[in-house]
C-alpha positions, 0 to 999 in steps of 0.5 A: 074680421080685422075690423072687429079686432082692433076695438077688442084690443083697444078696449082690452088695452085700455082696462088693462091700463086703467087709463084715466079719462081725458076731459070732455071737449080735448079733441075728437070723440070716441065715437069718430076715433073708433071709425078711424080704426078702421082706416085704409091709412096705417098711420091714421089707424096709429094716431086712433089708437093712440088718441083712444088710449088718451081718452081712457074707460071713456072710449070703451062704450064707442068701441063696444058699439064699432065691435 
């Protein structure tokens, strides 16, 4: 359960914010930051989220599928 409720957020928080898309090659994907949410490492999971809201409405599609 937990799993699927940290990409809700993250996505909730990220059109909330209109958060504007970060270029496309600046660090890892949104794909494997989404799997990091995921993480067993607190601090790992923080570095996700905070790297996702970065990447902005870009992230939703690969939060959409990890949901």
């Amino acid at each position: 359960m937990m799993r699927t409720g940290i990409p809700a957020l993250v996505m909730t928080a990220l059109l909330a914010c209109g958060a504007a898309p970060t270029p496309a090659g600046a660090g890892e994907g949104p794909a494997a930051l989404a799997r990091q949410l995921g993480d067993a490492s607190f601090k790992q999971r923080e570095a996700a989220l905070r790297r996702l809201v970065k990447v902005g409405q870009a992230a939703l599609p690969a939060l959409r599928k990890g949901a």
